[in-house]
N, C-alpha and C positions, 0 to 999 in steps of 0.2 A: 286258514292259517293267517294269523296280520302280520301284515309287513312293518320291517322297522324304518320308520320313514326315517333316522336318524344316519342310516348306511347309504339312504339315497341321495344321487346329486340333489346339490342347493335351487337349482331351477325345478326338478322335479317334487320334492319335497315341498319347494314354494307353490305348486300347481293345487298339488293335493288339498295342503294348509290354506288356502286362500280360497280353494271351491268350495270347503266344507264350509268355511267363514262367510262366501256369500248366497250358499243353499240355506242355510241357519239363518238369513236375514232376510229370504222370500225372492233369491235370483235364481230362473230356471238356464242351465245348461245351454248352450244356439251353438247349431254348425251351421255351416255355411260352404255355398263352393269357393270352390279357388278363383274364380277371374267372373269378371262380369262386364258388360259392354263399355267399351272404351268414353263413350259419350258419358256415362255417368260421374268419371272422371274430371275430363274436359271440362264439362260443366260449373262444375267444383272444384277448381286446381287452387285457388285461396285456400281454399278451406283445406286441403291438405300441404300447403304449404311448400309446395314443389312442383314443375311439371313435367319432371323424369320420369316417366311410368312406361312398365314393359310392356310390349303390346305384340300379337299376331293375329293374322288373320283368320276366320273361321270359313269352311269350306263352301258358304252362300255368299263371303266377302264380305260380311259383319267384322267390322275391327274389334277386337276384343282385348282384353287389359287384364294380366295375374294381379290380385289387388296387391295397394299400397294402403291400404284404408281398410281398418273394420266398422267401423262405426256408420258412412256410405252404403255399404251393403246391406245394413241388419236397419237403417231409418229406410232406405229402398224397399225391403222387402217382409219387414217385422209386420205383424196385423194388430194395430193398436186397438183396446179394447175403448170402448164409448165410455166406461166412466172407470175410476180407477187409474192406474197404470202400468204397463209391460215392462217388467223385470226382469232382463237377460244377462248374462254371464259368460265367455268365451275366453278357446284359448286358440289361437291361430297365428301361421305364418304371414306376414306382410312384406313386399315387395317392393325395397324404393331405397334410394341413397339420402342418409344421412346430412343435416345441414353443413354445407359446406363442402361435402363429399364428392367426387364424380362416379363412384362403383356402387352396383346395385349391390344390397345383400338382402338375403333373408334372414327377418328380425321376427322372432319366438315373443309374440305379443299376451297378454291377459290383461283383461278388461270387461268392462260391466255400464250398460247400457238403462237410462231408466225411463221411460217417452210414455207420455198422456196427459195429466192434470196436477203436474208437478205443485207443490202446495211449498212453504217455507220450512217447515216441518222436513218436508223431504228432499231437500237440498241441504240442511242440516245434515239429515243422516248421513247422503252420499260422501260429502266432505270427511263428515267423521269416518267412514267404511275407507275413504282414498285412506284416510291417516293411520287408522289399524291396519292394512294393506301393508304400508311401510316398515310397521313395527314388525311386522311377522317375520319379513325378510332383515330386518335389526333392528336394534332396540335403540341402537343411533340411529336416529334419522332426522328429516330438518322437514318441515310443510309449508309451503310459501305460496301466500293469498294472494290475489286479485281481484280485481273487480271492473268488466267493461262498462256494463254501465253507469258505473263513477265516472270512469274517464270520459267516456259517450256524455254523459252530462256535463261535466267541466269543459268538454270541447264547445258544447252550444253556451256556456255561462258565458266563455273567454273571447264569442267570437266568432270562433271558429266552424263555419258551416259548410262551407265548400268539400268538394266530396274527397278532391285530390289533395287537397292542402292536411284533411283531416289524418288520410292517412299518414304524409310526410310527417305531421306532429307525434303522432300515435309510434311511429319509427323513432323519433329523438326520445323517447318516453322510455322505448325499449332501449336504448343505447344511453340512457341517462346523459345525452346531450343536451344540456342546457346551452351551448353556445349556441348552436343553431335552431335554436326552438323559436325565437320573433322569426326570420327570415322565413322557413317552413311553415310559419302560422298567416303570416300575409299582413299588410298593411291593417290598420286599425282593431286587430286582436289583442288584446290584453294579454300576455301569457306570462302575469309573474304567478298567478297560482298555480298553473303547469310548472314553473319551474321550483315553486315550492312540495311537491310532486315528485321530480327527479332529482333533487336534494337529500331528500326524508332517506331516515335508516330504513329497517327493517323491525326493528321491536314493533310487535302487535298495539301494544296496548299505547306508545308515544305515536305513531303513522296514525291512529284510529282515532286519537284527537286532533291530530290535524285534519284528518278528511271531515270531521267533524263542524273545525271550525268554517274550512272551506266551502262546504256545502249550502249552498242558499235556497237553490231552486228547490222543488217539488223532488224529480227524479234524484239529482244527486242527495237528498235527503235520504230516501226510501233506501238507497245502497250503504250510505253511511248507517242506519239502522240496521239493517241486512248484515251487516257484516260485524257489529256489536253482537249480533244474538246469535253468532257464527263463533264469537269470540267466548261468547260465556260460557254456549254449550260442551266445549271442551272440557274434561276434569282436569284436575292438580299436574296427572303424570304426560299427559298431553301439551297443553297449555302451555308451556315453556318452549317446546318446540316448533312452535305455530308464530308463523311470522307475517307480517307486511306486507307486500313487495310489490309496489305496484307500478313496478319496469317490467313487469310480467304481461304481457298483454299476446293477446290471439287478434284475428283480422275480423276488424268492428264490422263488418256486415252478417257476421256469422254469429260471434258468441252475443251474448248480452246480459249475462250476471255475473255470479263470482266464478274465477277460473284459479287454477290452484297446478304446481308442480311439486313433485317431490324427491328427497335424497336421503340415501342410505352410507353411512360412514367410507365404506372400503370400496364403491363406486364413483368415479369421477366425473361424472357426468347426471344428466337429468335421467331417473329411472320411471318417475310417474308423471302423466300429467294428466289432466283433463278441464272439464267445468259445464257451461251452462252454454245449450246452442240454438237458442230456438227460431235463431235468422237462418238456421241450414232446414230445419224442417217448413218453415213461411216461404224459399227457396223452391224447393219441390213440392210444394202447395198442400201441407199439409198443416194444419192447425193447432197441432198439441205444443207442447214443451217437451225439451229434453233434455240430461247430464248424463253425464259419465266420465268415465277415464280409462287408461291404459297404462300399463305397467312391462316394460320389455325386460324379459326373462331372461334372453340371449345370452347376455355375458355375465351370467352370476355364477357360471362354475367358476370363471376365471380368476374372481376377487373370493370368493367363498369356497376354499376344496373342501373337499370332504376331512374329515379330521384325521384318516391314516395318511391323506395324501400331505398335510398339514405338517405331518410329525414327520418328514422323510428331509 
């Protein structure tokens, strides 16, 4: 018998539509358990961006941790193939308070994982697959680019090399504070192109010549390219909603290419985000490259009912 995915909730429905979308592009299904040693956390508390995580003990007095992270478990414990790349896909609960939050909740996460010998080619696709992602769940939605190692580069153009000063700048970048960008950058750093930087709109195509013109060095070159052929590969119906944004930033010891979030019309908030992390795999001493993203499911019945519940 087929089900009418059209009677089902809007999270389930997007579950379905979104596995079959990245089975049809070569991502195998990954379960995982629920909690994994506390230390794999600890470790990594940058990189998940919090250090609220629930934890109990295990009956040898291993501290152990329900995750807050899917992406830490499945680089932990994935078997990456020697040439090629492993292609996973999941849908799991995560465990962690929200920025700015103090209460735990559990957040109904999907996501897709790609780790091996990531090529340009295929961080094209993944981007493209975040953007179809969005579309599924609506056909408004908004995709907003980044790039660390633009900013990683413009930080060594300007100056800026100290490890602590780097990230205070990298902070004013995301807060689009240019008042306190010289003070954060330290004596003798240059930072009017940082603050030409947190100026800039967000239209793709006027941000992408200015990164353009900014870029001198070697690295910040290769990204301003990178993100040109990021730009083109988009069609007519895409295109338009692909933006800029590069107050978008993740914690520079971690990411190191293009990082991207995304939005859906009748949700207020960030529903996807992901990008390029291959300081987190160099971290736990592994050698490939890796992207992905995540998409929190959580709260889409709430902005999305079902259409009898619509009509009431």
């Amino acid at each position: 018998m087929l089900i009418d995915t059209a009677a089902l909730p809007k999270d389930e429905r997007t579950y379905l539509e979104l596995g079959a979308l990245y089975e049809k592009r070569g991502y195998a299904l990954f379960k995982m358990k629920k909690f994994e040693e506390y230390s794999l956390y600890l470790d990594n508390k940058n990189f998940l961006g919090s250090e609220s995580v629930l934890t109990f003990q295990g009956f040898g007095g291993k501290l152990f941790a329900l995750k807050p992270d899917v992406t830490l478990s499945i680089v932990k414990n994935a078997r990456v193939p020697e040439q090629g790349n492993l292609k996973l896909y999941y849908r799991e609960s995560v465990y962690r308070t929200e920025r700015g939050g103090t209460d735990f909740k559990e957040i109904n996460q999907m996501g897709l994982e790609c780790i091996g010998a990531l090529t340009d080619a295929d961080v094209r696709d993944i981007c493209l697959l975040a953007a179809e992602s969005l579309s599924v769940i609506d056909g408004e939605f908004v995709f907003a680019v980044s790039h660390m190692g633009f900013l990683a580069a413009m930080l060594d153009e300007c100056g800026v090399r100290d490890e602590e000063r780097r990230h205070k700048v990298i902070e004013c970048v995301r807060a689009r504070n240019a008042h306190d960008l010289a003070a954060a950058a330290g004596e003798g750093a240059d930072t009017s192109a940082l603050a030409r930087i947190i100026e800039a709109d967000t239209d793709f195509a006027s941000v992408l010549a200015l990164v353009g013109s900014l870029a001198k060095g070697e690295a910040a070159s290769s990204a301003a390219a990178e993100l040109k052929a990021l730009y083109d590969s988009f069609g007519d119906s895409f295109r338009g909603r692909v933006k800029l944004d590069l107050s978008i930033v993740n914690d520079i010891d971690y990411y190191n290419g293009i990082i991207f979030q995304g939005y859906v019309s009748r949700v207020p908030k960030v529903i996807l985000s992901g990008g390029r992390y291959d300081g987190l795999l160099a971290r736990i001493g592994k050698g490939q490259s890796a992207m992905g993203f995540a998409l929190n499911l959580g709260e889409l019945n709430a902005f999305y009912p079902r259409e009898k519940e619509e009509a009431l």
